[in-house]
N, C-alpha and C positions, 0 to 999 in steps of 0.2 A: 495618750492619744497624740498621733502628730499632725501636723499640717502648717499651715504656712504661719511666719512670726515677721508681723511689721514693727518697723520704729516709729514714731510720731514728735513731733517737739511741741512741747507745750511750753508757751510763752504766758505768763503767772505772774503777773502785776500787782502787789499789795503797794498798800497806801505807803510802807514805810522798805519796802526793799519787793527788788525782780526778781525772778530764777527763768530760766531754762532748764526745762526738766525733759530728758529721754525717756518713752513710755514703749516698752517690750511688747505685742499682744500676740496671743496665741491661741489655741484651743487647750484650756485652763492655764493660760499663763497671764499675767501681767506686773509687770516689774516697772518700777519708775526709779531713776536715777536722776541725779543735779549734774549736769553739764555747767552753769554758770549760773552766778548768784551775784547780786549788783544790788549798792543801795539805792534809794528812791527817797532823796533829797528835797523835798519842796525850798525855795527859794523866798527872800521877805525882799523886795525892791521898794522905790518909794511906791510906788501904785498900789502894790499889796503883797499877798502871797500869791505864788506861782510855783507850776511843776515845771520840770526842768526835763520837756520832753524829750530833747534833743539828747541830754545824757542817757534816758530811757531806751532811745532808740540805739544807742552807741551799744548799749548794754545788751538787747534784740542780738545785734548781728555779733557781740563776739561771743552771744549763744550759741550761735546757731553754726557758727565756726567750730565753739568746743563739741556739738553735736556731734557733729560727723554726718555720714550718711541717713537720710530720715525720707519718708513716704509721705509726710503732711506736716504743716504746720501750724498750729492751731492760737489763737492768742483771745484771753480775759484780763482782765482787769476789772477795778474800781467803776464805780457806774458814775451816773451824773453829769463828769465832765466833759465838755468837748474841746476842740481847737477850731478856730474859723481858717478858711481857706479864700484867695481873692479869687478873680478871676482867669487866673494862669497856675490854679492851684499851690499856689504859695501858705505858709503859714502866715497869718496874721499876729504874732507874738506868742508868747509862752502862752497853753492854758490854765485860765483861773483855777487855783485850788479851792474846794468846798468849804475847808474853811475860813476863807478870805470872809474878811465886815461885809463886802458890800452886799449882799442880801437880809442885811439886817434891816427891819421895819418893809421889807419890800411885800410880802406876804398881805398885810392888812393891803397894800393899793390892789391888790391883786381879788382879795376878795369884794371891794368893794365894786369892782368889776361879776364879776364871779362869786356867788357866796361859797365859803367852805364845805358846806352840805352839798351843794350842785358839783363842786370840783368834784369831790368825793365819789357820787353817785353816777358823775361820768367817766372817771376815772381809777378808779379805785384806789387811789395813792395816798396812804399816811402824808400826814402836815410834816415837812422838814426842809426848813428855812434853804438848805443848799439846792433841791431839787431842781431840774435844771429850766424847768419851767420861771422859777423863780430868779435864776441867775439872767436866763432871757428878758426877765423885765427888768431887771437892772441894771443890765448892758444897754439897753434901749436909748439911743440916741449918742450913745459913742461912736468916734469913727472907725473904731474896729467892725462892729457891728454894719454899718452902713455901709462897707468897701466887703463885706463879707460875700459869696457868692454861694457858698458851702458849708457845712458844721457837719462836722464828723466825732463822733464819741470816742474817746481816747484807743480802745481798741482797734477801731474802725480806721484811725488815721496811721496808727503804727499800720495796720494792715493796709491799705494804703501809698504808703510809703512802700511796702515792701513788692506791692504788686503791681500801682498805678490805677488799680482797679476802686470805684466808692462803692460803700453798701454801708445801712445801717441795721443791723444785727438786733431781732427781733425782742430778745431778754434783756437786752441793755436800754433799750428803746420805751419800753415799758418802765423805765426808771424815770424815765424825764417828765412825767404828768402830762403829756401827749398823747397817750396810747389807748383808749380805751377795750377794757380786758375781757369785755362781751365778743367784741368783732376780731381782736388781735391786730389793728388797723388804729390808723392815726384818730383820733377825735377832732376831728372836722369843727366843729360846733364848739369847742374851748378856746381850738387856737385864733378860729376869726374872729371870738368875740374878744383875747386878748391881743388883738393885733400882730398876731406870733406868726411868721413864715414859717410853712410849714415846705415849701418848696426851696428853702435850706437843707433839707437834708435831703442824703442820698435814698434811695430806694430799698425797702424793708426786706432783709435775708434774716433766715430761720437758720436754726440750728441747722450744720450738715450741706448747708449750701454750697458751691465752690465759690469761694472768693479770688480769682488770680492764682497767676502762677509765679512765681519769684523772679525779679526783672535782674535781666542781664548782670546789672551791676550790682547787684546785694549777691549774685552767683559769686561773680568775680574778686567779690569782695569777704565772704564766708568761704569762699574755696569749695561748694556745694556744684555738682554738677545734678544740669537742669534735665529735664523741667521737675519742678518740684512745687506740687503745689499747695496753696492756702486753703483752709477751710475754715467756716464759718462755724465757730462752737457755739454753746452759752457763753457770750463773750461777757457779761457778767460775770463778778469771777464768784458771787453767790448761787446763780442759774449751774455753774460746774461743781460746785460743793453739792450743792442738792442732789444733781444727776449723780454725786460719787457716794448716797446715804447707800450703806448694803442690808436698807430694809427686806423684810420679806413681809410680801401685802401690801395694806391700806393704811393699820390699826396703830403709825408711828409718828411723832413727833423728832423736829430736828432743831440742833442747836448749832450753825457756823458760827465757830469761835475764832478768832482774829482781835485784831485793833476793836471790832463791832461784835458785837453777837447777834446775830440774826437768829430767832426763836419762833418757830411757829409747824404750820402743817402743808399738807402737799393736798390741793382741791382739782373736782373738775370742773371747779366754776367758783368765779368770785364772789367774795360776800363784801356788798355793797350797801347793808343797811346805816342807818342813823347812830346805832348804836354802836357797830364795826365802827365807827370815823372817829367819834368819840372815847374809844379804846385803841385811839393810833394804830389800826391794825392796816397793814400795806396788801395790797394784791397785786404782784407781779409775775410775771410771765416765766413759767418754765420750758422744759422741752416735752414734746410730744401732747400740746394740747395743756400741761396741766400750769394750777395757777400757785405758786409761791404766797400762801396766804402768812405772813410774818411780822413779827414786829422788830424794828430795831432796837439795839440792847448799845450803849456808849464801850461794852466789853472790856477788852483786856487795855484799850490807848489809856486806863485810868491807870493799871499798872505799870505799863509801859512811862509813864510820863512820871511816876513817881519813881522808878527809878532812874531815870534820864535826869529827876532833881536830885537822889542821892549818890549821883556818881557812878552809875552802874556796878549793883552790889552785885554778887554771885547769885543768881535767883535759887537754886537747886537750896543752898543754905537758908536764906529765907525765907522760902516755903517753907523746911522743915520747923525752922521756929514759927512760923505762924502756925502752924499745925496744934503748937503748943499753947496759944493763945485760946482766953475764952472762948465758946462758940459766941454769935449773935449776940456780945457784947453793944456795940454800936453798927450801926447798916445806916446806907446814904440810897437814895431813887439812882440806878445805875444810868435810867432813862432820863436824867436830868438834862435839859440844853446848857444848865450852868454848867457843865463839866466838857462842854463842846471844846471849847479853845485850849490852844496846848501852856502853860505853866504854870506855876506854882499849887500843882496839883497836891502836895499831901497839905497843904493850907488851906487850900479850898472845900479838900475832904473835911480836914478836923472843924473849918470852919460851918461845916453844913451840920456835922454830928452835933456842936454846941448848939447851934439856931434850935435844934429841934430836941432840947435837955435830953440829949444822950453822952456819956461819960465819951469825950475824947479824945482818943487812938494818938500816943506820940510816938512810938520805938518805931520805924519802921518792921518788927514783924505784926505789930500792935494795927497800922495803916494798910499790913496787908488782907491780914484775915479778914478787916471791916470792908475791903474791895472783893475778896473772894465770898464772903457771906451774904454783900449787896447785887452780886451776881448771881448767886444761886437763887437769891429771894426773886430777882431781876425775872429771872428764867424760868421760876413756878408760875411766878404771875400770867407770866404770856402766854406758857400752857395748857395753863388752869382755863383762862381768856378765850384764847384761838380755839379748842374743844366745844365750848358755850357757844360761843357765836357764832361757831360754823355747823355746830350740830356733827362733832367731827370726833368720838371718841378714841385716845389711843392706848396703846399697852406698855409701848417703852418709848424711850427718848435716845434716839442717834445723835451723839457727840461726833461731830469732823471737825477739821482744820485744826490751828494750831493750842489750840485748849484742850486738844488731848491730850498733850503731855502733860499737862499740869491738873497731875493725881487727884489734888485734893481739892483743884475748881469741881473735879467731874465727880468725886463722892457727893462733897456738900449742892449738887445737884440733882444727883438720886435723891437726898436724903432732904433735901426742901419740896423735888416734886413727886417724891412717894409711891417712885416708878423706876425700874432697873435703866441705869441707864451703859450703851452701850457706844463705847470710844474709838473713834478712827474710822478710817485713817485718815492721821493728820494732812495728808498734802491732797484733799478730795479735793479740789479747785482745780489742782491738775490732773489729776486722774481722770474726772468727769470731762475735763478738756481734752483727755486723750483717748476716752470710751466714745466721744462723740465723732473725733475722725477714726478710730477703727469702724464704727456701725458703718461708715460711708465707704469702707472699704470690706463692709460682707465680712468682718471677723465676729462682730456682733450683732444680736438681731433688733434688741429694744431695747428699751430702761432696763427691763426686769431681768432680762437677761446680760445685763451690765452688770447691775447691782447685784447678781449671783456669781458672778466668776469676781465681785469685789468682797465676798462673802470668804469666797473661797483662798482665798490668794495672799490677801491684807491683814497684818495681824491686828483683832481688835481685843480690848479686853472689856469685859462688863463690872459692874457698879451697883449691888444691890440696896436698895434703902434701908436705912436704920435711923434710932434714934425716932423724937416724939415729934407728929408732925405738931401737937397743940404750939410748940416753940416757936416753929416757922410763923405760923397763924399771927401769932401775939407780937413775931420784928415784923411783919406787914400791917399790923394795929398801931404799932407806932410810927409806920409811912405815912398809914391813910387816914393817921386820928380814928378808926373804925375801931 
C-alpha cells in the first residue's frame, strides 16, 4: 500500500540518559531510528540534588540537528518535576530532582491538612514522597518559590524553550496530585485547602495539541528550516509507553520497564476506593479518555545501581550466570522506599535478605537473580492487585520499554504471573510519542489503530509460563509473613 511517509522527532527523556529518535510513518510502516543519544546527569550541590536542564536542552537541539528534516516534534520525559519561571520568563535555578531529601517527612504536614484517604479520593494518586504536590510544600516559603511567576513540568519547559509557547500537558499533569481524574481538570478543592497556586501553572493541553512552532533561533541553530512545528504528546514518558502496548482489546495488562516498572491496567475510569490507596495503586491519566490505573515497581535503578557499585560488569554475562543461580532463593519488596536513594545498593539488598532470615546473595550473579526474581514477584503482585480491585480481568501481560531485552526478567514474569507474556517494543516511550504526532497529521486514526500497525511492524517476542506457580505463592509468604 502507498501513500504518504512522515518523519516525527521524538524527544525521550529518561531519568538517566536523552535520545532523539526519528520516527518513519506510513500506511503500514513505522520505523524509529536514534539520531542522538545524550546522558542525563543529575548533579549533588550543596543545596541538594539537581538536574542539569540546561545540559538536557543542549542535548534537544543537537537532536534535532542530527534529525534532519522532520514534520513534528514531540517531547516526554519523567513526570513530577518542574522548573519555576520569574516574571520575564527566566529560569529560577536548576530543577529539583525527585530524589533530593527535601520532601522527606513533608507528606505527614500535608496530611494533617488533607487526610490521605481524602487526598486519595480526590485525586486518585498513589502516596510517593517526590510527587510534586509534595515537593510544592516543601518549597513553600523559599525564595525561588515566592519570585516564581510560572512552573512548568520538565517537558513543558524544554517545549517552552523551544517555542516561547507555555502549556501544561494533561498526562503529566495528572502526576503532580493536582488533577482530579473524574473531571480531567485541576482539583480546585486540594490545592486551596493546601495553599497551592494553582495559577502557577500554564493552561491544560491534551495529547495532540499544537504546542508552537520552533522559534527563529533553535531554526538557526539545528539548521531546520521553518516552520516546524511542536506537538503536545503524552508528554509523560509512561502516558507514550502505554500508548505504544500493541494490545489487541481490553483483556491486557502492562509492564513499563525502565529505571521503574510501572505495573498495572488501562481503565475508563478511576478506581478510587479505600482499598485502591491502600494497595498504593496510582490513577493517571492517559490518551483518549483512558485512566493509567498502575503501580509503581523501584524496577531496573536496583540493577542499574548495583552495577554502577561493581564497576560496570558486562550485563549480557551476568545475566547468563544468574540464569544459573537458584530460582527464588532470596527476593527483597522491589516497592520498598528503602531502595529509593542511589548507593550502596548490593548492601542494602543483602542487608534486607538478612533482616528477613533469608540466605544472603553475595556473587554478583548471586544479587542479580535475587533483583530479577524480586521483580517478577514485584510484577504478580500488582497484576494479581490491579485485576481485583478494578474488577478488570486480563489474558496476557505487554512487556515495553527497556526490560525487554532482558530475557530472563520477562520469563521469570510469565512464570510468577501465570500468563504469556508478550515483549516490545523496547523504545514504546518513543514510539507512542511518535503515533501521537502522526494521529495529528491523519496517518493514524486512534489508539487502536496505532497499536495495530505497532503489531505489525515491531518485532515482539512472547514468554509462555512455566514452572510451579505454588513457588511464587510461598517467596510472597515470605514478604508478607502470610
Amino acid at each position: 500500500m502507498s501513500g504518504p511517509v512522515k518523519s516525527y522527532a521524538a524527544v525521550d527523556l529518561g531519568a538517566s540518559s536523552g535520545r532523539v529518535m526519528v520516527g518513519r510513518v506510513g500506511p503500514d510502516r513505522l520505523e524509529l531510528t536514534e539520531a542522538h543519544r545524550f546522558p542525563n546527569r543529575p548533579v549533588r550541590i550543596p543545596e541538594g540534588l539537581r538536574w542539569d536542564v540546561l545540559g538536557l536542552y543542549a542535548g534537544v537541539l543537537d537532536g534535532l540537528r542530527a534529525a534532519g528534516r522532520v514534520d513534528s516534534v514531540g517531547i516526554d520525559s519523567w513526570a513530577v518535576d518542574y522548573g519555576l519561571l520569574d516574571a520575564d520568563g527566566a529560569l529560577l535555578g536548576n530543577p529539583v530532582h525527585y530524589r533530593d531529601a527535601r520532601t522527606e517527612g513533608v507528606a505527614e504536614k500535608v496530611w494533617a491538612t488533607v487526610p490521605a484517604a481524602q487526598l486519595y479520593a480526590a485525586t486518585g494518586l498513589q502516596y510517593a514522597p517526590f510527587n510534586t504536590l509534595y515537593q510544592l510544600t516543601a518549597a513553600r516559603g523559599t525564595s525561588q518559590l515566592a519570585h516564581a511567576q510560572r512552573l512548568l513540568l520538565v517537558p513543558d519547559l524544554l517545549t517552552y524553550w523551544l517555542t516561547g509557547e507555555q502549556g501544561t500537558e494533561l498526562t503529566n499533569a495528572s502526576t503532580t496530585q493536582l488533577i482530579d481524574p473524574r473531571t480531567r481538570d485541576w482539583s480546585y478543592d486540594i490545592a486551596s485547602r493546601l495553599g497551592i497556586d494553582l495559577g502557577l501553572f500554564a493552561p491544560l493541553r491534551q495529547p495532540g495539541d499544537p504546542a508552537g512552532l520552533l522559534r527563529a533561533e533553535v531554526l538557526e541553530e539545528t539548521g531546520l528550516s521553518g516552520p516546524v512545528p511542536v506537538t503536545a504528546v503524552g508528554s509523560h514518558d509512561t502516558a507514550s509507553a502505554v500508548a505504544a502496548v500493541p494490545a489487541d482489546g481490553e483483556r491486557f495488562a502492562y509492564i513499563c520497564t525502565g529505571t521503574w516498572s510501572l505495573a498495572g491496567l488501562e481503565l475508563d475510569a478511576p478506581v478510587l476506593t479505600e482499598e485502591s490507596r491502600a494497595a498504593n495503586f496510582t490513577n493517571e491519566l492517559g490518551l483518549d479518555g483512558t485512566v493509567r490505573y498502575l503501580r509503581n515497581i523501584m524496577g531496573l535503578w536496583l540493577l542499574q545501581e548495583c552495577l554502577r557499585a561493581w564497576g560496570e560488569p558486562e550485563l549480557g554475562a551476568l545475566l547468563l550466570e544468574a540464569g544459573d543461580v537458584p530460582a527464588l532463593r532470596s527476593v527483597v519488596d522491589a516497592g520498598d522506599a528503602a531502595f529509593l536513594a542511589p548507593g550502596r545498593m548490593p548492601e542494602r539488598i543483602a542487608e534486607a535478605c538478612r533482616a528477613s532470615g533469608q540466605p544472603v546473595p553475595v556473587s554478583p550473579a548471586e544479587v542479580t537473580r535475587c533483583i530479577l526474581d524480586s521483580l517478577a514477584l514485584a510484577h504478580r503482585r500488582a497484576i494479581d492487585e490491579a485485576q481485583r480491585l478494578a474488577g478488570h480481568p486480563v489474558d496476557v501481560v505487554h512487556v515495553v520499554g527497556g526490560g525487554t531485552r532482558n530475557a530472563l526478567l520477562c520469563q521469570l514474569t510469565a512464570d510468577a504471573c501465570g500468563l504469556p507474556v508478550v515483549a516490545g517494543p523496547a523504545e514504546a516511550a518513543a514510539l507512542g510519542n511518535v503515533l501521537v504526532q502522526a494521529r495529528t497529521h491523519g496517518l493514524v486514526r486512534d489508539l487502536g489503530d496505532g497499536r495495530r500497525l505497532l503489531a505489525r511492524t515491531q518485532p515482539l517476542t512472547r514468554y509462555e509460563p512455566r514452572g510451579d506457580a505454588a513457588r511464587w505463592r510461598a517467596a510472597e509468604a515470605r514478604l508478607t509473613g502470610g
